[in-house]
C-alpha positions in Angstrom: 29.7 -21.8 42.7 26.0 -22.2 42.6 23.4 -22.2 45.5 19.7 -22.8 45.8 17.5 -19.8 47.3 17.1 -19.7 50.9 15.1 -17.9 53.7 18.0 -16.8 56.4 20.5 -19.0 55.3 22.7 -21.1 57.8 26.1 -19.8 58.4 27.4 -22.9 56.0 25.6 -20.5 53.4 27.7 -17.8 54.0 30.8 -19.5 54.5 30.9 -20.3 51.0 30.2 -17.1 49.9 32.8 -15.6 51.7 35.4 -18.6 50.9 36.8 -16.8 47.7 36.8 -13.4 48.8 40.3 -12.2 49.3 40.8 -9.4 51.9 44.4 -7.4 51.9 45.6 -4.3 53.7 44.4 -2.2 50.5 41.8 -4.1 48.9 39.1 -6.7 48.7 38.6 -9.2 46.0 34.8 -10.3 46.2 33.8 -13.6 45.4 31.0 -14.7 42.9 28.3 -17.3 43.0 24.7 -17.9 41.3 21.7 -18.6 43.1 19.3 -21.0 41.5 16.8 -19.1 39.3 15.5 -22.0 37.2 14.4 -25.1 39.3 11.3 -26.2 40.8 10.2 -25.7 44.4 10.9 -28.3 47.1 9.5 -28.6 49.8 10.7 -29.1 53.4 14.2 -27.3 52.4 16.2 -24.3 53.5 14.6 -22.4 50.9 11.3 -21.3 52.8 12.4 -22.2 55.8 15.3 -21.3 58.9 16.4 -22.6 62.2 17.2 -20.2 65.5 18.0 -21.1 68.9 15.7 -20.2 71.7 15.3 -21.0 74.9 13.5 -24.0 74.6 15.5 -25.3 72.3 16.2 -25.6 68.5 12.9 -24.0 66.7 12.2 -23.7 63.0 10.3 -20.7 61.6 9.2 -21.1 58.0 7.1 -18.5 55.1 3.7 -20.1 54.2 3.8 -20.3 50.5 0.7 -20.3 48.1 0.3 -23.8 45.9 -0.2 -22.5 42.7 0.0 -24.1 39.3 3.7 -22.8 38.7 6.2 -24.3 40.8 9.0 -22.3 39.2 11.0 -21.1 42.3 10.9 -17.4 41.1 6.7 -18.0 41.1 6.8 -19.2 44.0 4.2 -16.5 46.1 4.0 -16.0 50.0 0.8 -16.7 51.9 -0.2 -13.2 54.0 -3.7 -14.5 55.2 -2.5 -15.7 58.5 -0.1 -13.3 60.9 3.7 -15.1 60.0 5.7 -12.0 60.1 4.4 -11.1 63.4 4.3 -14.2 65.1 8.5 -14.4 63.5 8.9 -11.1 65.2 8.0 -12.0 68.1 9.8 -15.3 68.3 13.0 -13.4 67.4 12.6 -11.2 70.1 12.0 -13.9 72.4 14.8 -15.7 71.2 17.7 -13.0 70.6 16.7 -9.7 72.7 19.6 -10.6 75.2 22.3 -11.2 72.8 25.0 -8.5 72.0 24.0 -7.0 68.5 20.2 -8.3 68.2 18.8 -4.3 69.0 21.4 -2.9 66.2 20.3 -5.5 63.4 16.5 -6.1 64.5 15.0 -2.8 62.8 16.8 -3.7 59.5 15.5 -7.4 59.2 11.8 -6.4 60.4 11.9 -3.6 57.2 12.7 -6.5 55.0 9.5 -8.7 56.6 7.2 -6.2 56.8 7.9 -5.3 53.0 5.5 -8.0 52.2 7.4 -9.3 48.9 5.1 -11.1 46.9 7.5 -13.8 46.0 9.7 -16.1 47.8 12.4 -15.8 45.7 12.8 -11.7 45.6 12.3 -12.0 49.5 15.1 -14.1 50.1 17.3 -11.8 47.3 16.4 -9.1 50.0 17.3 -11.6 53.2 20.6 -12.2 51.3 21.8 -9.3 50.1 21.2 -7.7 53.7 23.7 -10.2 55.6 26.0 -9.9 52.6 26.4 -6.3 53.2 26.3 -6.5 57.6 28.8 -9.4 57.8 30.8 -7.7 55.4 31.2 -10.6 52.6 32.1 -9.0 49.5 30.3 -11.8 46.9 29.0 -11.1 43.3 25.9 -12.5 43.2 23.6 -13.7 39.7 20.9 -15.4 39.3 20.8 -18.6 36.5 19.2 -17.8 33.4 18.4 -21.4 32.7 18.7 -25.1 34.4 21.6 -27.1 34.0 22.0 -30.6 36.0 25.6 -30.8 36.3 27.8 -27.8 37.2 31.1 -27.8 38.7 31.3 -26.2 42.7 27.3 -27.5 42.8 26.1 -26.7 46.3 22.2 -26.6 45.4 21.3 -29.6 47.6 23.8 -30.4 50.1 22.6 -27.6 52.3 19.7 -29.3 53.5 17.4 -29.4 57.1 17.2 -33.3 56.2 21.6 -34.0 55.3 24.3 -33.5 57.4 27.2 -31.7 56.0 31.0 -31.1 56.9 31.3 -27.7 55.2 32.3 -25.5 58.1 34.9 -28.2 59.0 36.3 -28.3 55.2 37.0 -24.9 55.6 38.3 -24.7 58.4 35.8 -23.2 60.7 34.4 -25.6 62.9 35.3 -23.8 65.7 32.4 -22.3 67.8 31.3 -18.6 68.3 29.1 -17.6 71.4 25.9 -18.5 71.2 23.3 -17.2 73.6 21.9 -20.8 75.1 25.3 -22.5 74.7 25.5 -22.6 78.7 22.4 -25.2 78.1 22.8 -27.1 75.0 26.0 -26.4 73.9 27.2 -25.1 70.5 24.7 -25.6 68.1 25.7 -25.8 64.2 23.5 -25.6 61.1 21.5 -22.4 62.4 20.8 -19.2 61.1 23.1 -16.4 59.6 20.6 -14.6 62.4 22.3 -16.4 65.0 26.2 -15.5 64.6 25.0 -12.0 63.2 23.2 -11.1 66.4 26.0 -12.5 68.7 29.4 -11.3 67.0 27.7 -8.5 65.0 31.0 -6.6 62.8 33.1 -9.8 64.1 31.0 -12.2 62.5 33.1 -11.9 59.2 36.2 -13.0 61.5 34.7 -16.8 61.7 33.5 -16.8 58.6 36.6 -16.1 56.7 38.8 -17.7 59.6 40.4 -14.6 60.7 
């Protein structure tokens, strides 16, 4: 399959990572997938950008870009002159500091924003990579080495802040895990990786692979 890049993908993001990954008594299979290497930027998309639950609501928190004269995606540089990673930080904690797994997992995704990657791209390699490993999804990842318009399992933009998609009911997992706020808005789909990470922690791979 191929994906576009994305800043703390939504959990549809990871459920198709994990879809092909086999798990047995005595082995895993991992699954593979390419992320996007060759396109241009677009803006208003999941690729500098994330949605958390808070209290108040649904609320998206987004990486300032610099508007350069590429617009490569791997070229793509992050704007440091204004405080973003602190003002993310602090909004997480706000947000997450009462749900079950939020003190295990915070340190670790506060390292990767603080490392103050120069580019979008390498940043959300990091963001990725990092939730691959704690939910425990075994995936192959590459990144394209050029552009091609038509590829079979394309899922560059369907995951999109603007389009609704049925991908968690297609496979199977539309059911809901806990959610913090669900007591006042109900279960909430299309957030965060963030989101079912800090509230199932190690059990998150159990909804994502429909365990």
């Amino acid at each position: 399959m191929i994906l576009s890049t994305a800043y703390f993908p939504p959990v549809e993001y990871f459920a198709l990572l994990a879809r092909d990954m086999t798990l047995s008594a005595d082995r895993v299979i991992p699954s593979s997938a390419k992320i996007e290497a060759c396109e241009s930027y677009q803006k208003q998309s999941w690729r500098n950008r994330c949605l958390i639950m808070s209290a108040s609501g649904t609320e998206m928190l987004q990486v300032p870009i610099v508007h350069g004269k590429s617009r490569l995606i791997t070229d793509i540089r992050i704007e440091y002159s204004t405080p973003w990673v602190t003002r993310t930080e602090r909004t997480l904690d706000s947000a997450y500091h009462t749900s079950a797994f939020y003190d295990h997992y915070r340190g670790g995704i506060f390292d990767i924003l603080e490392s103050r990657e120069e580019c979008l791209f390498e940043l959300n390699m990091k963001i990725i990579n990092y939730f691959l490993e704690k939910t425990g999804i075994a995936c192959n990842i590459v990144k394209t080495t050029d552009f091609e318009t038509e590829v079979p399992d394309d899922w560059r933009e369907k995951i999109h802040p603007k389009r609704q998609n049925s991908i968690l009911e297609e496979l199977g997992l539309e059911k809901p895990y806990f959610q913090v706020f669900s007591g006042k808005y109900g279960f909430i789909k299309g957030l965060s990786i963030m989101d079912l990470l800090f509230n199932e922690g190690p059990d998150s791979i159990l909804f994502l692979k429909k365990l």
